[in-house]
C-alpha positions as CSV (number, residue, x, y, z in Angstrom):
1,X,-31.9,-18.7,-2.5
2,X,-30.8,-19.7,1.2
3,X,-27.2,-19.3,1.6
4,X,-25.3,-22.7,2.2
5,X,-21.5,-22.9,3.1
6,X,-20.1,-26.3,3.4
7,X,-16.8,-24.6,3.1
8,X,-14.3,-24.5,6.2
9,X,-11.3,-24.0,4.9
10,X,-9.3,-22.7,1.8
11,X,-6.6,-24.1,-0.2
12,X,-3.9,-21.4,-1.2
13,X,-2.2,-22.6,-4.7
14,X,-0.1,-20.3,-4.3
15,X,2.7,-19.0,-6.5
16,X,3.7,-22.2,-7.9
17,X,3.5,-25.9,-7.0
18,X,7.5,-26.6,-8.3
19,X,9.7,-27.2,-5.1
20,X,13.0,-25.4,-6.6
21,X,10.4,-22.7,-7.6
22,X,9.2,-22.5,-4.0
23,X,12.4,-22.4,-2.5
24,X,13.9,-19.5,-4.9
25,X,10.9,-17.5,-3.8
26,X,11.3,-18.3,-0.5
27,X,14.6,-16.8,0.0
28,X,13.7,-13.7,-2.7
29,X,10.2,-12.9,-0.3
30,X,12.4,-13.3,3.2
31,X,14.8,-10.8,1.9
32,X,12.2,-8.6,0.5
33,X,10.4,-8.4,3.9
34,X,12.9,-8.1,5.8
35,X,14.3,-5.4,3.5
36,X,11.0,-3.8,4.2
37,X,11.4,-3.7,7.7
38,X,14.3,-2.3,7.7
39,X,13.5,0.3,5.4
40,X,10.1,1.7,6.7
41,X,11.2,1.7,10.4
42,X,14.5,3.4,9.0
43,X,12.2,6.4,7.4
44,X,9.7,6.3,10.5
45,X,12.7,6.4,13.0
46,X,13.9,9.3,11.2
47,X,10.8,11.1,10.9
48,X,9.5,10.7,14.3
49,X,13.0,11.8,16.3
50,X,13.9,14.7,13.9
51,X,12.2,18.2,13.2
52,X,10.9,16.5,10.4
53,X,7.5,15.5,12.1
54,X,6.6,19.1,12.2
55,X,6.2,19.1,8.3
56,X,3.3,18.1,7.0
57,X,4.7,16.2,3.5
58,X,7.0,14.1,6.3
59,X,3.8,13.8,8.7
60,X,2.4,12.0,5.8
61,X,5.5,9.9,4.5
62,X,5.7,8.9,8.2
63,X,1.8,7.1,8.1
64,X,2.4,5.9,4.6
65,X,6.0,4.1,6.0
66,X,3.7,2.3,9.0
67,X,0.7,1.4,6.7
68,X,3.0,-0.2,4.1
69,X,4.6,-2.4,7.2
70,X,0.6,-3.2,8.4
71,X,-0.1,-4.0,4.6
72,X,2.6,-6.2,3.7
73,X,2.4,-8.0,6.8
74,X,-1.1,-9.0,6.3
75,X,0.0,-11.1,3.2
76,X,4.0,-11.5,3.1
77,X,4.4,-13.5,6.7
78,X,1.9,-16.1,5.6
79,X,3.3,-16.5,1.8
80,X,6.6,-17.3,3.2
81,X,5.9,-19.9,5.3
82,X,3.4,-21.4,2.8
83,X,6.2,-21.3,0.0
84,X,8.2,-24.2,2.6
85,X,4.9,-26.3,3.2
86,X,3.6,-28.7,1.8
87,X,-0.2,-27.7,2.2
88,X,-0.9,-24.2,2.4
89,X,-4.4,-24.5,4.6
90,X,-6.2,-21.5,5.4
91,X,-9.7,-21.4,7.4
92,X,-12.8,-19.1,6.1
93,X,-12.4,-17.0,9.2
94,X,-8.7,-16.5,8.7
95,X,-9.6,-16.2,5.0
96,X,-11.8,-13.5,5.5
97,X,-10.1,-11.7,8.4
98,X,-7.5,-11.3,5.8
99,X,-9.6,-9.9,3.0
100,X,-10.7,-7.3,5.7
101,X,-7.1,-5.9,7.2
102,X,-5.3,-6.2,3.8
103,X,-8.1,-4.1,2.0
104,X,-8.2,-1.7,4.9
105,X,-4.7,-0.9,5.1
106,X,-4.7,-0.9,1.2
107,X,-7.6,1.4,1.6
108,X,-5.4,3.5,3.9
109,X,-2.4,3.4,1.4
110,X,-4.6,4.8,-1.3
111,X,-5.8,7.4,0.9
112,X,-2.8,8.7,2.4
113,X,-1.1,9.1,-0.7
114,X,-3.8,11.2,-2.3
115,X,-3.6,13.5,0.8
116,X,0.2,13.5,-0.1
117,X,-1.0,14.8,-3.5
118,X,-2.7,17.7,-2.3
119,X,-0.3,18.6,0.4
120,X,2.2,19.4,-2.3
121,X,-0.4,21.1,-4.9
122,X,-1.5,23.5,-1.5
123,X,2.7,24.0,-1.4
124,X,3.8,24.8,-5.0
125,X,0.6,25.9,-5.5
126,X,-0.6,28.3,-2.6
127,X,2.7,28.6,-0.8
128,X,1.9,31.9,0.6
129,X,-1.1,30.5,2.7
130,X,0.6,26.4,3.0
131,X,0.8,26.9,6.6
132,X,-2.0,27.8,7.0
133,X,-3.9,25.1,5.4
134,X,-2.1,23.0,5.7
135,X,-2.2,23.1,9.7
136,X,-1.3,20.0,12.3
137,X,-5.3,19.7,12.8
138,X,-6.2,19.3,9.0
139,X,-3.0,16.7,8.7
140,X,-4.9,14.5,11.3
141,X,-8.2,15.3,9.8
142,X,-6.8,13.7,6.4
143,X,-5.0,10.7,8.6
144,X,-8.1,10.3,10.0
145,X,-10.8,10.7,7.0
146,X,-8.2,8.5,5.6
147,X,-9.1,5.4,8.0
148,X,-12.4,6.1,7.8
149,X,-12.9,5.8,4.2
150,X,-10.5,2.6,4.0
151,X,-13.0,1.0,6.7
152,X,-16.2,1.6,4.7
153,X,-14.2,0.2,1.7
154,X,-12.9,-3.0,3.4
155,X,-16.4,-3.6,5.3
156,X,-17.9,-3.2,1.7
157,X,-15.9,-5.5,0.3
158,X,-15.9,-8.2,3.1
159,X,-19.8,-7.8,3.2
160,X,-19.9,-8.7,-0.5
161,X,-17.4,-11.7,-0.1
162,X,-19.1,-12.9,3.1
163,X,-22.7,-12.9,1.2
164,X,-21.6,-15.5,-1.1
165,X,-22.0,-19.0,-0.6
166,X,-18.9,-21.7,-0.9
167,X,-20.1,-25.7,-1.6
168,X,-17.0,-26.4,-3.3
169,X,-14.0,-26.9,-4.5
170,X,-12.7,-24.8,-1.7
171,X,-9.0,-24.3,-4.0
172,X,-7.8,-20.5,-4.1
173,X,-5.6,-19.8,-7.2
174,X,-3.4,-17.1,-5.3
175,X,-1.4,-16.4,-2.6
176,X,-3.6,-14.7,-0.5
177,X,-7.4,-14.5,0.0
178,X,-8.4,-12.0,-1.8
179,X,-12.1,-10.7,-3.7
180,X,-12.1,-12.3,-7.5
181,X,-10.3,-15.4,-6.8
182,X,-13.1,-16.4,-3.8
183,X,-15.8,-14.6,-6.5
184,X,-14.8,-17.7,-8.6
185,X,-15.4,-20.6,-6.1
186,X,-18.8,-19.2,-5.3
187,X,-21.6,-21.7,-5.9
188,X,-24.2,-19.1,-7.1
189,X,-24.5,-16.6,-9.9
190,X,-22.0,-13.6,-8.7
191,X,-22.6,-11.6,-11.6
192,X,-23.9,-8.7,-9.5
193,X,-21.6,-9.3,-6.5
194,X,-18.9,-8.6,-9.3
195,X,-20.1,-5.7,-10.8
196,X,-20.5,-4.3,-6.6
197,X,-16.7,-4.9,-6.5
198,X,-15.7,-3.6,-9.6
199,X,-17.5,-0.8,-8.3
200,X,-16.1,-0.5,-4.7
201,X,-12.5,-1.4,-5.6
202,X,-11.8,-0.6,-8.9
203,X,-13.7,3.0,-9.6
204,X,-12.4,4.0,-6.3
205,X,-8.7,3.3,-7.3
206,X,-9.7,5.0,-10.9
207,X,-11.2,7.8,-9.3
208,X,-8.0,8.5,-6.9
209,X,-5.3,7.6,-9.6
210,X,-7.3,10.4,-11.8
211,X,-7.6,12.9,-9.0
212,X,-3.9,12.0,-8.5
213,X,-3.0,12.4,-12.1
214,X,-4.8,16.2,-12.2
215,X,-3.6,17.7,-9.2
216,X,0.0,17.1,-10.8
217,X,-1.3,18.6,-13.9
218,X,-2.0,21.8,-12.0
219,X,1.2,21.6,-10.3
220,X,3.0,21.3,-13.4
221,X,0.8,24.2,-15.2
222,X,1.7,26.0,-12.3
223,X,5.7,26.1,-11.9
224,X,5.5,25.9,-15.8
225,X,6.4,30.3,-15.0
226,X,8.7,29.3,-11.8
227,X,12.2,30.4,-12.3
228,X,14.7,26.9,-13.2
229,X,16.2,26.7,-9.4
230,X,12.5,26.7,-7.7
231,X,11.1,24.7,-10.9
232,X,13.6,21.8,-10.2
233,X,13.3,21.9,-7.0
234,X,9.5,21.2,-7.5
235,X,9.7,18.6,-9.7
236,X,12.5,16.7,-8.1
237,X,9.5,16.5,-4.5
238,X,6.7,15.8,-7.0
239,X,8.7,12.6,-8.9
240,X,9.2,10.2,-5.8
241,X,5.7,10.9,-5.1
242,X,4.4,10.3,-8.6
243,X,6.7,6.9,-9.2
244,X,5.5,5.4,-5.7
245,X,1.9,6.2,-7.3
246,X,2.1,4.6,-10.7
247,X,4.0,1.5,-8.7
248,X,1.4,1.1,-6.7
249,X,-1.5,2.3,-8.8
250,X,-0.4,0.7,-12.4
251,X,-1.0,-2.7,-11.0
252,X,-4.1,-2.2,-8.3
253,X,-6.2,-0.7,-11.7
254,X,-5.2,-3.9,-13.6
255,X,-6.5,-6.0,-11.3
256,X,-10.0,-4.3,-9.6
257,X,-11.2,-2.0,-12.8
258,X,-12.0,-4.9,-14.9
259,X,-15.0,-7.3,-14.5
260,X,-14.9,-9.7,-11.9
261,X,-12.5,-12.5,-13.2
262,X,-8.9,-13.9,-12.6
263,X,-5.9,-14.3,-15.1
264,X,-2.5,-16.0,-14.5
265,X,-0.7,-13.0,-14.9
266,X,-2.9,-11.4,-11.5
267,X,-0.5,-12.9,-9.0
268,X,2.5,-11.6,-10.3
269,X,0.8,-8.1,-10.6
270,X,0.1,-8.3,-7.0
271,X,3.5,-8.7,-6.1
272,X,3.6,-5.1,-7.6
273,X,1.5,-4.0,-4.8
274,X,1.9,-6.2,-1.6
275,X,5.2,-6.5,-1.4
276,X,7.8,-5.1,-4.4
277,X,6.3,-1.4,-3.5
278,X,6.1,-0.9,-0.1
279,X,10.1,-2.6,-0.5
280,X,11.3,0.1,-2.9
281,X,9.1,3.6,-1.6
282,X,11.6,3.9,1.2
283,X,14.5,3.9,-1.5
284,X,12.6,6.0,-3.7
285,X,11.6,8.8,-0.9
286,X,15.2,8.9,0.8
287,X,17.8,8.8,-2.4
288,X,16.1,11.3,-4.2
289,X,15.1,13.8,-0.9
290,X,18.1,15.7,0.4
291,X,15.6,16.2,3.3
292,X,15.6,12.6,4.5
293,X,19.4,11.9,3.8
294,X,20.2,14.8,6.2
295,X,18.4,13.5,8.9
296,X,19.4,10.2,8.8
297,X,22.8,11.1,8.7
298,X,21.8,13.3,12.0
299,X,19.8,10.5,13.4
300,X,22.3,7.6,12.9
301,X,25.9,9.2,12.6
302,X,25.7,11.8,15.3
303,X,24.3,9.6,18.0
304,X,26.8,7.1,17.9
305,X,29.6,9.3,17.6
306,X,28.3,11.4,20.9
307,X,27.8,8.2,22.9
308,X,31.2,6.8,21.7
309,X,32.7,10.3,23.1
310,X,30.3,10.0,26.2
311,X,31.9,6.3,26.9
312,X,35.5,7.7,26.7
313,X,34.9,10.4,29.2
């Protein structure tokens, strides 16, 4: 069948068509992204102009805080401003430029993190031979298999979403463009397209949360005979790591591992992943990593105290 798109543009629905609603949420996402801001270029800051950089577990935290600022700003910018308009207009080239960059720097996100999972199973697990493995050219080898495999993913996806034809209605429930939502306005059987995206997005989130899930098993078996000092120490790494994944994994498997369809409950689930997480992993790496406090305090109370004595002299 000979694909027809009368479609130009998209309606976003957005989160909700009440005005007080709109204006709540307006305030509530402004904070958020600015708190976002703030926090990632806090972390990356930090990172970059300390000693940190040189360790690999900080190399990664470091790409994770700048592709949570690329991710959120592919979907928080525009859902503000829509929340204060009347009509939220979006046109199929913008709709499916953004379908591309949010599911590549999502794809990069996933990534990352799983190559923060084996950077601390080759650490508690192998430490004799950790620097060794875990060298500066393997850390951008993993940065940059990383990217790679998030293209593929995205240019999967978009392929899939581009295929489709769209006669009408052209009205996106959501606040963002994103894969089942657009599967739903399609004017042709998307059955298989579905089952392609299920496959895509969902098995490859399944697949990384499990390989997530058993390399902390191991690490766990492994310190299991660690004496209590080096044991806490272990764990208390391993748990910032492991709550930023089941933040950011808990609500991604909701959404992509079941068959290609849309409930009401998906928006608020994607505010798990688009904006709520990539607001609280700075918190959650920095309160509970004596690391990152130390540095910051380096980074931000030193310098000012040794220009203030530079100015006096």
């Amino acid at each position: 069948m000979e694909n027809i798109n009368n479609v130009t543009e998209f309606v976003l629905l957005g989160l909700s068509q009440n005005k007080k609603i709109k204006n709540l949420c307006f305030l509530l996402f402004l904070f958020c992204y600015i708190a976002i801001w703030m926090g990632n270029l806090l972390i990356m800051i930090s990172i970059t102009c300390s000693q940190l950089i040189d360790q690999p577990m900080y190399f990664f935290l470091d790409k994770l805080a700048l592709s949570d600022l690329c991710y959120t700003s592919t979907v928080t910018p525009k859902l503000v401003t829509d929340l204060l308009a009347e009509s939220n207009m979006v046109s199929y080239t913008s709709c499916m430029a953004q379908l591309f960059v949010m599911h590549f720097f999502g794809g990069i996100e996933v990534f990352i993190l799983t190559g923060m999972a084996y950077d601390r199973y080759v650490a508690i697990c192998k430490p004799l031979h950790y620097t060794i493995i875990m060298n500066r050219q393997k850390c951008y080898a993993i940065v940059l298999a990383s990217c790679t495999g998030a293209f593929l993913h995205s240019f999967v996806q978009c392929l899939l979403t581009i295929s489709l034809p769209f006669c009408g209605p052209n009205e996106i429930d959501h606040y963002f463009c994103d894969v089942y939502p657009l599967l739903k306005l399609a004017c042709t059987d998307t059955y298989r397209v579905g089952i392609l995206v299920v496959a895509n997005s969902g098995m490859m989130g399944l697949v990384t949360f499990v390989v997530l899930v058993l390399s902390y098993l191991l690490i766990l078996y492994t310190i299991r005979a660690y004496p209590a000092e080096s044991r806490t120490k272990a764990l208390s790494t391993c748990s910032s790591h492991v709550t930023v994944v089941v933040l950011f994994f808990v609500p991604v498997l909701f959404i992509y591992i079941r068959p290609a369809t849309t409930f009401p409950e998906d928006k608020v689930f994607a505010l798990f992943y688009t904006i709520i997480a990539p607001m609280f992993n700075p918190l959650i790496y920095t309160f509970r990593n004596m690391e990152m406090k130390n540095a910051m305090r380096k980074m931000w109370c030193q310098k000012p105290c040794l220009i203030g004595r530079q100015i006096i002299t």
